[in-house]
N, C-alpha and C positions, 0 to 999 in steps of 0.2 A: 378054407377060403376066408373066412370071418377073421380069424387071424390076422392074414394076408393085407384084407381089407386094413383092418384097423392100422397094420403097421404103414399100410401106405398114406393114409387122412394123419398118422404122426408123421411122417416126414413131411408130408405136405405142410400141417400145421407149423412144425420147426424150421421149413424152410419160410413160408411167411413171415414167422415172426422174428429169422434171422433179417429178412429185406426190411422190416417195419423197423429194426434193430437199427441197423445201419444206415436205414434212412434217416429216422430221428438224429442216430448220430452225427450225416451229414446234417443235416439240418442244424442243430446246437454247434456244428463244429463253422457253416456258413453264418449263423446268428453271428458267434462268437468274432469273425471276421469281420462283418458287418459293423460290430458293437465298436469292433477295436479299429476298425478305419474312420467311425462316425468321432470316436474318441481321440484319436489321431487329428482331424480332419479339426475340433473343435480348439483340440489346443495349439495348434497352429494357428488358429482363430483367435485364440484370445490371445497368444502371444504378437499377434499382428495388432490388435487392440491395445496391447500395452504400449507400443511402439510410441506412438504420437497421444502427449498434451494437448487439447486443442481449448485455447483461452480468447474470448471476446471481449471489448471493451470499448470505448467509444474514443480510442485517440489509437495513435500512431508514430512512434518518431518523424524527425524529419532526416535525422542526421545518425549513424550507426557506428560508422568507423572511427569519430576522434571522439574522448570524452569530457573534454570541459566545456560542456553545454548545460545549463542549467533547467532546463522546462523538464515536467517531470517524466513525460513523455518520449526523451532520451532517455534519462535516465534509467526508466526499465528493460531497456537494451544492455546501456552499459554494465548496470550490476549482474549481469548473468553471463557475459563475455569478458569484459575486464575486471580486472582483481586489483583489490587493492591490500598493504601489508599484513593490517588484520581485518576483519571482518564481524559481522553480527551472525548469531546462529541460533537454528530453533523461536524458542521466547525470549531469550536474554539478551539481556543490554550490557552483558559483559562483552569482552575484545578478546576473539578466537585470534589463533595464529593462521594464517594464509601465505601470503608470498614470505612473508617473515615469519620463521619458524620460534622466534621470541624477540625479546626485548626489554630492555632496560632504563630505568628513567636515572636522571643523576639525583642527588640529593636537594640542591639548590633547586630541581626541576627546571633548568633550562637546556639539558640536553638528552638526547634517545639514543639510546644505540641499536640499532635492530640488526639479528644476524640473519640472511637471507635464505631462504629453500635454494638448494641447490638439484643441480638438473633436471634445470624446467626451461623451455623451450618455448620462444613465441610462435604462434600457429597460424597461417601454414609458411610463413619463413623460414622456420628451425631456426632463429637466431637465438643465443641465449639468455635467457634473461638475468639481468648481474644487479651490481652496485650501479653502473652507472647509465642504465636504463632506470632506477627509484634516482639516481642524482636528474637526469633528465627532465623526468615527468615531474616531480616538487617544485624543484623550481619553475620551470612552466607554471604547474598550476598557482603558486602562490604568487605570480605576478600576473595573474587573469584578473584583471579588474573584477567582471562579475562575478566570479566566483570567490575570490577574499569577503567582497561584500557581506555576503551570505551572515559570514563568522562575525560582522562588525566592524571589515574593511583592515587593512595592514595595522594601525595605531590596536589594536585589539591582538589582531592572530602576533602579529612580534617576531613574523618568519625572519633568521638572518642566512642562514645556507643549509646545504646538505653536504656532508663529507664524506667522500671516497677511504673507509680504511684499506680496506682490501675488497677483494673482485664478491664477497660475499659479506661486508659489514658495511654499515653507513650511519654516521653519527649526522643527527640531525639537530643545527644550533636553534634556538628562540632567545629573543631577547629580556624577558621577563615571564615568566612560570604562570601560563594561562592556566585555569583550573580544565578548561573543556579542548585545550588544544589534540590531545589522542582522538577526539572524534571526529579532529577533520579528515584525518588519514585515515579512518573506513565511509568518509562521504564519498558514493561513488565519483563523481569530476573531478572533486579534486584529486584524491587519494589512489586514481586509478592509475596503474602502471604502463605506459606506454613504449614501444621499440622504437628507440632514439631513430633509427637507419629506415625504420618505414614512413616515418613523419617525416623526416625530413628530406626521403626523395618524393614525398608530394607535397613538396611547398611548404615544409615546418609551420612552426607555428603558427597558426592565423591572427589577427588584431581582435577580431570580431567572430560570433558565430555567423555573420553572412559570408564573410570572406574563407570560410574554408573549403579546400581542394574539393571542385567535387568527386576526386577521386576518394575521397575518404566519408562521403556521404552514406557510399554503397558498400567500400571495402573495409577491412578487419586485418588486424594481424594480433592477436592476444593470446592471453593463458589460461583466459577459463576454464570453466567445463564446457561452454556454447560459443557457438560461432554462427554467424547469418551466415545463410545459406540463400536466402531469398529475399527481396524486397523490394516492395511496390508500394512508394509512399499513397500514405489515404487508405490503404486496402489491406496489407498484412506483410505480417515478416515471418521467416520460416526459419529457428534455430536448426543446427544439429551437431548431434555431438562432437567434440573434437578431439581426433582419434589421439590424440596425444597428451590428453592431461595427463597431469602428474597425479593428480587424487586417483585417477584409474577407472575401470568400469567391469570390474571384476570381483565373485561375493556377491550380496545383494545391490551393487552398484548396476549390474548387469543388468536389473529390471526397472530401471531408472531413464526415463522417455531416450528415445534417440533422436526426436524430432517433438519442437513447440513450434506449434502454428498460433500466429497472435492473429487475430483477427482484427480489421477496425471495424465493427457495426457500430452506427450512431445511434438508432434506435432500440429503449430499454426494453419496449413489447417483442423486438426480432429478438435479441439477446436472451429476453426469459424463454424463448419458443426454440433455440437454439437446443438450450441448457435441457430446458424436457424435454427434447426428443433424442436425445441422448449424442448430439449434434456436436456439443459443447462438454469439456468438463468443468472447467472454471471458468465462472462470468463475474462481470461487473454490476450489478443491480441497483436500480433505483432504489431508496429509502421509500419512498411509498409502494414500492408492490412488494416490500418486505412482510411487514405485519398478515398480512392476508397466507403468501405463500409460510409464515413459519404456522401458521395456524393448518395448513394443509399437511405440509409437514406431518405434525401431529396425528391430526384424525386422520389420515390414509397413509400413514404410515409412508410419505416420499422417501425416495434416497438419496434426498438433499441433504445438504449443512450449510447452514447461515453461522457465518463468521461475526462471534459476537462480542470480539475483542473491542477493549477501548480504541480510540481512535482520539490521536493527539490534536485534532482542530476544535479552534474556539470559536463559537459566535458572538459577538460581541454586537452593541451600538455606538458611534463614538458621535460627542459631542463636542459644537463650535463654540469655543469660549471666549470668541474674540468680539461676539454680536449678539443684542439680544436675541429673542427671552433666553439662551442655555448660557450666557456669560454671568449667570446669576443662579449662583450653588444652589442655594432652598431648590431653583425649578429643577437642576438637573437632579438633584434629592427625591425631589416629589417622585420625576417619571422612572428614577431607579424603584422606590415603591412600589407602582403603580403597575409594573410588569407582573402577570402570573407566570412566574417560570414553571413550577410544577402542571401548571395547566397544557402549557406549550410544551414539553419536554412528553406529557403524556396524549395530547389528542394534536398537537401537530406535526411534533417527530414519531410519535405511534410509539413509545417507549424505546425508542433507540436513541436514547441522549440522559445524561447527566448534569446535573447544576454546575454549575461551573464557580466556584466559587472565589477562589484565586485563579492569577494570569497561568497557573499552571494547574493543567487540568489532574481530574482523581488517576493516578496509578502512576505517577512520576515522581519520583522523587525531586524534589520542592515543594510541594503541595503540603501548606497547612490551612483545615479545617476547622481551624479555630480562630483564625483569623474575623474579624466581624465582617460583615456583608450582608445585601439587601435582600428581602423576603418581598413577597405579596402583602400589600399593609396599605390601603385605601385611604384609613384612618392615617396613617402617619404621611400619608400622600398629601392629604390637605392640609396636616399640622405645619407641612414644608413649604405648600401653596402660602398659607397665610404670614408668613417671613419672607417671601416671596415682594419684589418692589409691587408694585401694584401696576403698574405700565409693561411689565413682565406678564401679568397673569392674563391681562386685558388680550396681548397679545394673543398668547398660550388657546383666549376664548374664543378668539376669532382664526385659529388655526395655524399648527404648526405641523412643520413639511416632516417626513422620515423618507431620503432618499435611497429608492435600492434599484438594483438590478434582479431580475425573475433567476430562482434557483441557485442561487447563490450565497446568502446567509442566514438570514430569520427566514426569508419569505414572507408573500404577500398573505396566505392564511394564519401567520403570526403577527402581523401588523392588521390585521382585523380585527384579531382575537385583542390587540392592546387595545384598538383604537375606541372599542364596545365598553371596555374596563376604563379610559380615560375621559369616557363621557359621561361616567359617573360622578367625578369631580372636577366636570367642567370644561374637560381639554379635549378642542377640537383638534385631530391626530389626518392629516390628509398625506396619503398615500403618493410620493409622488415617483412609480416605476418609470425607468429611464432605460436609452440602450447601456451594454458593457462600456464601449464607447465613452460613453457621455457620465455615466459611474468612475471611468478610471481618471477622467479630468477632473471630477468632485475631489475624487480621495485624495488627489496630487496637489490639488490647487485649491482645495476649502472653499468656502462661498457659502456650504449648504450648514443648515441648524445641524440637523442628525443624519446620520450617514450610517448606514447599513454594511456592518464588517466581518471579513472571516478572517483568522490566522491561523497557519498550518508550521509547526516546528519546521527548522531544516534541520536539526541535531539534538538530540535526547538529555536535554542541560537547562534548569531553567531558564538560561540566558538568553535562549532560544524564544521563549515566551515573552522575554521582556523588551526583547529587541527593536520594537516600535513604540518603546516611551521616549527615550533620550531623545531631547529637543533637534538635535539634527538628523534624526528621521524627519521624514518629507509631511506626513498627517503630525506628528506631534509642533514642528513647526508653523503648518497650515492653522492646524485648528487650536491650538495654544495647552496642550493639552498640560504639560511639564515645564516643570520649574527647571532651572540651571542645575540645582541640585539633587533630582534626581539621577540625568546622568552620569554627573562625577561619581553618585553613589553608586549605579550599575557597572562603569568602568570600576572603580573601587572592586568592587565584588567579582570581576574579572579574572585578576590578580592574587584575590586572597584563594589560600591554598587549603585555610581551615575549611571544613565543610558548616561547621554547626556556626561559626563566625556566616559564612553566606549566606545560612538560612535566616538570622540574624537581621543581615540588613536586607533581603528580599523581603521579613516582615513587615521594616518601617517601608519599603515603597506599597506593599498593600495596605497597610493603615494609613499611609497619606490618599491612594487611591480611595477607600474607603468615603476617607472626608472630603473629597476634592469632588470624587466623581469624572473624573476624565472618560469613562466608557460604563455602559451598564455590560457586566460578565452575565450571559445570558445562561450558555448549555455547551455541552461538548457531545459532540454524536458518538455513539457505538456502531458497532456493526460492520466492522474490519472496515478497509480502506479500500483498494482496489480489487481485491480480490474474496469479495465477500462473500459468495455464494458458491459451492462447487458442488459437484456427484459424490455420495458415499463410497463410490468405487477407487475415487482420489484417496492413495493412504503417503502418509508421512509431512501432511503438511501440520505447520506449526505456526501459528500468528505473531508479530513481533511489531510494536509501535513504530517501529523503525523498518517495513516491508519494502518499502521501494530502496532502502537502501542494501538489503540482505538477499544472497543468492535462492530464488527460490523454487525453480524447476529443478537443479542438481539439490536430489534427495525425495522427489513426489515416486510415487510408484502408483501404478491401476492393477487392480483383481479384485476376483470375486469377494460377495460378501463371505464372512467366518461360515465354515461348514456348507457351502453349498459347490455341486460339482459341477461342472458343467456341460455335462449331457444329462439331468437330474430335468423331469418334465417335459423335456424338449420332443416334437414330434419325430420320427425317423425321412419325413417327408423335407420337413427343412434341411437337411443338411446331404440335400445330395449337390449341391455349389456352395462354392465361396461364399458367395454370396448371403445365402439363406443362412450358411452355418454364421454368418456375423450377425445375422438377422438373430440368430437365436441365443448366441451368449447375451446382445445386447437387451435379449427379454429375458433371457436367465438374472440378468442385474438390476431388472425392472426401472429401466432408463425410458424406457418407450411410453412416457408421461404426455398424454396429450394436450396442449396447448388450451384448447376446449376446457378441458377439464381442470384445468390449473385455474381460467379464468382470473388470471393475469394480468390482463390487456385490456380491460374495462376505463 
């Protein structure tokens, strides 16, 4: 019986610990299910995540469909929908091929020959794009008043036609061998290729940007990689991809957005609160809530990036030399002196700016550091005073005006910072902020002693920089700044094809500036340009002095940081919705920065 017994408490036991067997193994085998639908369930998630860019900023186009518009806020439409023959890429200011698969310059440099990409298709027409869609648009754009301008107006650019070789070449004439003519053809208006057949059944070319179709405010027909999908002037515009590039979206192209949502927020405190809540991946940021957020950065380890490329804009002051006191060199000597730039570059831009020392700023080619230029020097401030007429300084004691507008070039906490520093040697410095308004009547029409200035390249050349000395500029005529022969000497330097001849005479115009003093060079800001701040989880972007001109949503990608998975922490409660599994990649990327805690918006 004892036998008996025993053998049955073992099968009993074996059959137990076959069900505990089997259970467990259900059990690891529902885990396992479980694991791999939460895993399923997330990368579907993240791949939904990667889908959409979404970028804020505080402007808007007005106009999407046609591109010779100059405000720059077309402009960021255009260069990511229409193409132009070469292009800017990455960091370089070299000339990639795009619609033109190369090109040739002649000897003499006055003719190009470009030989064109072939099948590629304007979208969503399916027209093709040839020779004589690039003959179209050139001419168009080179006879756009406002956009020749830009280059220095027709007597400058030397445009004489473009020629049809065949359905794939086009030799393009000039009438004298500009040194910087190849950059107008990647400035997106001008350079940008348009379908002759779409333009022209909405009303061809316009006179003006007010007189154009407003069919072409809202509609597209190009060869980008993006196309508008959506828009509501003031509010946002919604790229997506256009299933028919020629570049492709297959390979790593494939994880390349299919949708940029541009936002317009006016406000920099909604923007930063955007950005850390993961709301945003690339923002626009004010220069003052910078220094704070790279410092958080740091100690809490965000997964920000501050964009801390140069930035080709100068601040300048520019002086009237047609009235006293600034029509008398010693004063305008002295207050080049008497400016602390390193003071201002360090506690008013918060270290995002460099001396500016020539009209072209550090990381351009033109730029010599050797040239002379003003320092902080109190001492040598009154050395200038006292060479100074005496009816001049008298002046100077009794108060001289610096007109500006709020946010826009020094600033009013850099004309405090002067005005503290000029009452050390006597000069009363009154502040006199005005509307934009009432600012761009000054600049146009002179009147004012000093005037409060910024300039922004429109082309990567120092000609670009120089472009508001030549006396038929509208301030160098207003305010007397230049002689007759500096501009002979800039057109001069135009023309010549030496480069080290160019840098040559861009020195004598810095060493007459020098002694003349036509403007004090104040700073040049860092800290990228519109696109300064983004998520760590943004990969493949690359800064370029030249950004509003260069494609730059084709080629960004979103994912995880290096080595993290993502089902890695997350709880098995969040992901039983859509919903929560978004919720949890986007705390797996630790985007979920609260606003509070950023304390940003101070």
């Amino acid at each position: 019986m004892s036998f008996l017994k025993r053998k049955s408490t073992i099968a009993v036991a074996v059959l137990l610990l076959a069900i505990l067997i089997g259970s467990y193994g259900y059990m690891v085998y529902q885990q396992q299910q479980m694991n791999q639908q939460q895993q399923q369930t997330l990368e579907a998630k993240q791949k939904d995540f990667q889908k959409t860019i979404t970028y804020v900023q505080h402007q808007v186009p007005r106009i999407v469909g046609y591109p010779l518009t100059y405000p720059s806020y077309n402009e960021i439409i255009v260069k990511e929908t229409y193409e132009t023959l070469a292009r800017y890429e990455g960091s370089s200011l070299d000339f990639k091929p795009s619609l033109a698969e190369k090109w040739e310059v002649s000897p003499d440099g006055k003719v190009y020959t470009f030989y064109l990409r072939k099948n590629v298709n304007f979208y969503p027409s399916g027209d093709p794009f040839n020779a004589q869609a690039v003959k179209f648009s050139l001419d168009s754009a080179f006879t756009w008043p406002f956009q020749v301008s830009v280059f220095g107006g027709p007597d400058l650019l030397q445009y004489n036609r473009t020629e049809i070789i065949d359905s794939y070449t086009v030799k393009i004439y000039i009438n004298r061998p500009l040194a910087w003519f190849m950059r107008t053809l990647t400035y997106p208006p001008i350079g940008s290729i348009m379908n002759p057949k779409f333009i022209n059944a909405h009303g061809g070319i316009p006179k003006s940007e007010t007189t154009v179709d407003p069919y072409l405010i809202r509609n597209q027909d190009v060869t980008g990689p993006y196309i508008v999908e959506d828009f509501k002037p003031g509010d946002r515009v919604i790229l997506k991809r256009n299933p028919t590039y020629w570049g492709g979206w297959t390979g790593e192209k494939a994880n390349y957005p299919e949708r940029v949502v541009m936002r317009n927020v006016p406000e920099a405190a909604t923007r930063m609160m955007l950005l850390g809540r993961g709301d945003a991946d690339i923002a626009q940021i004010d220069m003052q809530y910078l220094p704070e957020l790279k410092q958080r950065i740091q100690s809490e380890k965000l997964p920000l990036v501050i964009d801390e490329a140069p930035n080709m804009r100068e601040l300048l002051v520019l002086f009237d030399q047609k009235a006293a006191p600034t029509n008398d060199v010693h004063v305008r000597r002295a207050l080049a002196w008497s400016f602390d730039y390193d003071k201002y570059i360090g506690s008013v831009m918060y270290g995002f700016g460099t001396r500016l020392i020539t009209f072209v700023p550090k990381g351009m080619w033109g730029y010599q550091p050797d040239v002379p230029y003003y320092t902080f020097n109190l001492d040598k401030a009154k050395a200038e005073l006292a060479l100074a007429k005496p009816e001049n300084v008298a002046m100077l004691q009794q108060g001289i005006k610096i007109t500006y507008t709020p946010a826009y070039a020094i600033g009013k906490d850099g004309y405090l910072m002067w005005k503290s520093d000029l009452a050390k040697i006597g000069v009363n410095l009154i502040l006199d902020e005005v509307s934009s308004v009432t600012y761009t009547n000054a600049m146009r029409s002179g009147g004012v002693a000093m005037l409060d200035r910024r300039w922004t390249m429109d082309f990567p050349d120092p000609a670009s920089f120089y472009a508001f000395l030549p006396k038929n500029y509208y301030e160098s005529e207003k305010f007397a700044t230049s002689p007759d022969w500096v501009g002979d000497l800039l057109a001069k330097t135009a023309f010549e094809v030496n480069q080290d001849q160019r840098l040559k005479y861009y020195r004598q115009i810095e060493e007459w500036a020098y002694d003349s003093v036509p403007y004090i060079k104040v700073a040049s800001p860092i800290g990228g340009g519109v696109y300064n701040v983004r998520g760590g989880w943004v990969n493949g972007y690359s800064s370029n002095i030249m950004e509003d001109y260069k494609p730059v949503w084709y080629g960004l990608w979103k994912g995880l940081p290096a080595g993290q998975s993502p089902i890695s922490s997350i709880s098995s409660k969040l992901v039983n919705s859509l919903s929560d599994a978004l919720l949890a990649i986007k705390k797996e990327l630790h985007i979920l920065i609260r606003l509070g805690d950023l304390q940003l918006c101070r």
